[in-house]
C-alpha positions, 0 to 999 in steps of 0.5 A, a space after each residue: 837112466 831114463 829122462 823125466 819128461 815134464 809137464 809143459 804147463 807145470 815144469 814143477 808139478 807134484 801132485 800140490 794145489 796151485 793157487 795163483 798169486 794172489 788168489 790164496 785168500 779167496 779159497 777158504 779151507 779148513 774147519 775154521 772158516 765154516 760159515 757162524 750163524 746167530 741163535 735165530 738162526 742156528 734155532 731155525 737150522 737145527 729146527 729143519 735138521 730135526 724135521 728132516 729126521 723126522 721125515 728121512 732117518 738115513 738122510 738126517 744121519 748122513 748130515 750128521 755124520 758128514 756135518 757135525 762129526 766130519 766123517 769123508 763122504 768116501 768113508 761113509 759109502 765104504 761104511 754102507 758099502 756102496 758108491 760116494 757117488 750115491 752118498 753125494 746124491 743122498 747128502 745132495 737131497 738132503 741139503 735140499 730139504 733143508 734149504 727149501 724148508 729154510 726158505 719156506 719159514 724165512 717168507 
């Protein structure tokens, strides 16, 4: 029989997250703890999503599939056929056009 050589660090670790004690409210997780907004400002969001389709198809599409269907980022890009790395960039700009047109409207 071979001996199991552990982790100097972690003698118990099996592939679970650590969380420090203490720490475990810090980290949210899940669905459910999704930031809520009030109808302004859901109206002003859904507004930049709309001129965001309106400027970029492909980048309106993948906000909605990541954001309102909750497609995995890996599984759009295995959809497209291409890298997540890609689809993270495009989600990435994506979010920015949104951002900056959210703080362009709120001055």
């Amino acid at each position: 029989m071979k001996a199991i050589k552990s982790n100097p660090i972690r003698p118990h670790s099996r592939k679970r997250n650590y969380t420090p004690a203490g720490f475990k409210r810090l980290f949210p997780h899940g669905k459910k703890y999704r930031l809520q907004y009030d109808d302004d400002e859901g109206i002003l969001l859904d507004g930049c999503v709309t001129r965001l389709k309106k400027y970029n198809l492909e980048e309106y599409e993948l906000i909605i599939a990541h954001f309102v269907i909750g497609i995995s980022i890996r599984t759009i890009a295995k959809k497209k056929k291409c890298s997540d790395g890609t689809v993270r960039k495009q989600l990435q700009c994506a979010t920015g056009f949104i951002d900056g047109l959210i703080y362009f409207l709120k001055e």
